[in-house]
C-alpha positions, 0 to 999 in steps of 0.5 A, spaced: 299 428 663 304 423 660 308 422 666 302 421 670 299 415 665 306 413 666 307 413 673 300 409 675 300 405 670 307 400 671 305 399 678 302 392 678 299 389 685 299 397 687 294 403 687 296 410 685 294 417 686 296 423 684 294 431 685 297 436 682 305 435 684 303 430 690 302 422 689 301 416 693 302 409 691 300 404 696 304 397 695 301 390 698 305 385 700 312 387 698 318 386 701 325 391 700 328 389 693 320 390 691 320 397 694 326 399 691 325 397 684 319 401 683 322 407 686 328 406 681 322 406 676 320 412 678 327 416 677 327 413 671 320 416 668 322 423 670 329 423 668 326 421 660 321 426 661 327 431 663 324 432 670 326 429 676 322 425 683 322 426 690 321 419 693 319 418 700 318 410 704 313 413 709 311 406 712 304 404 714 302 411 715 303 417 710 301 424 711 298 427 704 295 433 703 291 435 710 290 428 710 293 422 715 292 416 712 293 409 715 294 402 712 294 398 718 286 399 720 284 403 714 282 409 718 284 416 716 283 423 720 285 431 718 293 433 718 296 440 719 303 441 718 306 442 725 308 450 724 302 452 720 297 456 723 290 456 721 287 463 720 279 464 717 277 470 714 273 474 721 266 475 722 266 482 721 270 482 714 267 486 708 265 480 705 259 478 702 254 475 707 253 468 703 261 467 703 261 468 711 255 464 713 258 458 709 265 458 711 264 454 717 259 449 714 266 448 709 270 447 714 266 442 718 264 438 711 271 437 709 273 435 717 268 430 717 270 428 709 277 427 712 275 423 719 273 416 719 269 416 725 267 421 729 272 420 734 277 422 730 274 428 728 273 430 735 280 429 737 283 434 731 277 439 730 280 444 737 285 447 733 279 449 727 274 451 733 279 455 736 280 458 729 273 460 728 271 462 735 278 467 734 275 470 727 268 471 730 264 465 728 259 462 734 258 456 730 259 449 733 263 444 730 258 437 729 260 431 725 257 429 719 255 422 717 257 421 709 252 421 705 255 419 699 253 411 698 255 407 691 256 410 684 257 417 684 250 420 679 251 421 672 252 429 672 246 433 668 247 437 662 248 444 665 245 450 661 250 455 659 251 461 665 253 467 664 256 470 671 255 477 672 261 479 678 260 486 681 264 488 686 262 487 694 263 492 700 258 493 705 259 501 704 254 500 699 247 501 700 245 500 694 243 493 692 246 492 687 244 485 684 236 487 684 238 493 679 241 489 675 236 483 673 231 490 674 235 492 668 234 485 664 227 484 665 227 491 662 232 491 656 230 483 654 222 482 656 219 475 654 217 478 647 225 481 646 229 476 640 235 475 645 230 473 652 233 466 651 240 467 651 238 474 657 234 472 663 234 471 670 235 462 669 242 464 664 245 469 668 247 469 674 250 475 680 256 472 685 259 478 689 267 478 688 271 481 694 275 488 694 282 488 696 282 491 703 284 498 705 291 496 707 292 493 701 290 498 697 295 503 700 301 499 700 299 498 692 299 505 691 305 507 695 310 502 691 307 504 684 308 512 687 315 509 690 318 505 685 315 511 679 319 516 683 326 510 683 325 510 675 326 517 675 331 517 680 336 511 676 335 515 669 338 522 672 343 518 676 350 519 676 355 514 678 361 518 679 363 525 680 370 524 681 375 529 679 380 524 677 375 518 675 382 514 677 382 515 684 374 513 685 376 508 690 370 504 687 371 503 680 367 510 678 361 508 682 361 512 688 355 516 688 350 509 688 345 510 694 343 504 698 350 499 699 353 494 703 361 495 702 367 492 704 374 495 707 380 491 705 386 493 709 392 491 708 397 490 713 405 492 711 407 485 714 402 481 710 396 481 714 389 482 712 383 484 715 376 486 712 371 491 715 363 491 713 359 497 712 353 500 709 349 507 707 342 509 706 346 514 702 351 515 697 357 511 698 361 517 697 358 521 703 359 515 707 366 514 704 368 521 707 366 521 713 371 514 714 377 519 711 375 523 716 375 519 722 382 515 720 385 523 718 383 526 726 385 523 732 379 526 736 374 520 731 378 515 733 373 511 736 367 512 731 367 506 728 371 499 727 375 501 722 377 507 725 380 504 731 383 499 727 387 503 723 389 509 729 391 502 732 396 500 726 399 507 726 401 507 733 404 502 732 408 504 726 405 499 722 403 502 714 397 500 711 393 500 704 385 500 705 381 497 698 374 499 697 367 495 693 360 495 694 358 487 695 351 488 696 345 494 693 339 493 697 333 499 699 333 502 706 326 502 709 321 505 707 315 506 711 309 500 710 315 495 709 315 490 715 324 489 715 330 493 712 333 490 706 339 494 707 340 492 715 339 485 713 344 485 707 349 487 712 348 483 717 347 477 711 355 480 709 357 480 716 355 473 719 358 470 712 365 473 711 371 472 715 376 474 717 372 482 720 372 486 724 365 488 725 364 485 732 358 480 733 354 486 737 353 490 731 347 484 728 343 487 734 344 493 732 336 497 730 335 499 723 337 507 723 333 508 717 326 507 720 328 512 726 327 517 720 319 516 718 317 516 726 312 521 727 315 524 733 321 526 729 316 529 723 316 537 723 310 540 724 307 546 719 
């Protein structure tokens, strides 16, 4: 509030708006040095009050909020930012009926609001037509005069309400606010010493929305996940070694879920680094290396495997230091991306001097391919 009165109010010959962390100010008759100064000024209230200011000189016309503002003519018409897309609740949603009914009155009294003439209405109302039409509504957008003239009335003084907010599904036949106000006028009758502060003018039903199926399967699933990840972090162990010292990753060779690196050091001084990840323990993946760099016949299995069956050919000795870079989860079904395969990609596209090649960001997530129906036993 400090910051707001301090910010409109040093501004002569301007006039100010803000809402909540957006802000206009309209400057007549103002050169360049004027501009600036008022833009310092700006820097300088924030800076005081440990905050900070992003200022833009928009010129004559200034897009704020869902609305485009023009000083040249006075006129003003509906914004939408170029890459958001408008989406309403459908028609057939399980949502009260007095909620669907008046979604498209709410949009066609804000564009009319934001539009100040009925062409400019015409020209961006498309895009929300189209919207509504998508979500299953049949009503035709129509420009409404504004109706607001002078002063706005003095508000009245409203009674005390007490709102009663039960949940709405269409699967309920039972009207659920009729057996309420039933349950009122029978606990609280005219002659009752509470019917004033209990009756159908001092309280009021407003149906609130329940969370959708998917949504309250995805809850439950993550509670039952990450229930079962707590449990599995306190009987962890980091580290089965025999000999704690030859851990190739600092005693933590039983974590789950990695992205680690290879650094291979050449006997000529050359250095070159591989990336790869596991959904299992880095061990088993860690293992499954050796072998391929032990036995000729895997030679070909991976990157690494070639590159260091190629220095061996060549007679050249090399050292291989691991670490884990990254931790991330492996897919799981519900989620829409793997974290782990995108933690490995993220790694590969930001380090240098790899060999992973390029193609392997194209590769599909191994660990979704696990949850496939196809792939499920049958009892």
């Amino acid at each position: 509030a400090v910051v707001s009165t301090q910010s409109t109010g040093n501004h002569k010959g301007s006039n100010c708006g803000l809402y909540r962390d957006d802000g206009l100010i309209y400057v007549e008759n103002s050169d360049g040095p004027e501009i600036t100064k008022i833009t310092k000024a700006l820097h300088k209230i924030f800076k005081n009050n440990q905050s900070k200011i992003t200022v833009e000189q928009t010129g004559k016309t200034v897009n704020i909020l869902d609305v485009t503002l023009s000083a040249i003519n006075g006129s003003y018409k509906p914004y939408k930012k170029p890459n958001s897309n408008i989406a309403y609740v459908k028609r057939a949603s399980n949502h009260p009926s007095s909620i669907l009914k008046n979604i498209p009155a709410s949009i066609q009294k804000r564009l009319s609001c934001i539009s100040s003439t009925e062409e400019e209405f015409e020209g961006a109302k498309v895009e929300y037509q189209a919207a509504l039409k998508t979500a299953g509504y049949s009503k035709e957008l129509m420009y409404e005069q504004s109706g607001r003239t002078g002063k706005p009335k003095n508000r009245k003084r409203q009674r005390k309400i007490i709102w009663y907010n039960p949940p709405f599904s269409k699967n309920v036949a039972t009207n659920i606010g009729e057996r309420f106000f039933e349950l009122v006028r029978l606990h609280f009758p005219p002659q009752h010493p509470f019917h004033a502060l209990f009756n159908k003018k001092t309280i009021k039903l407003s149906y609130s929305c329940m969370i959708n199926m998917d949504g309250t399967v995805k809850s439950h699933n993550k509670a039952i996940l990450k229930k079962a990840e707590d449990e599995e972090k306190q009987n962890e162990r980091l580290c089965n070694c025999i000999i704690r010292e030859n851990c190739p990753v600092g005693n933590t060779c039983l974590k789950s879920g990695v992205v680690y690196e290879a650094l291979i050091k050449h006997s000529n001084g050359v250095e070159q680094k591989y990336v790869g990840m596991t959904g299992g323990s880095f061990k088993t993946r860690f293992n499954g290396h050796m072998a391929t760099i032990r036995h000729d016949k895997n030679r070909t299995a991976t990157e690494l495997s070639k590159l260091v069956w190629s220095l061996h050919d060549r007679q050249i000795t090399y050292d291989i230091t691991w670490q884990i870079i990254a931790k991330a989860p492996p897919y799981r079904p519900g989620n829409i991306t793997c974290s782990l395969c995108l933690a490995e990609k993220f790694a590969i596209l930001t380090r240098k001097g790899l060999i992973n090649k390029k193609w392997e960001l194209l590769n599909k997530c191994p660990h979704r391919r696990g949850h496939l129906a196809s792939l499920q036993q049958t009892v």
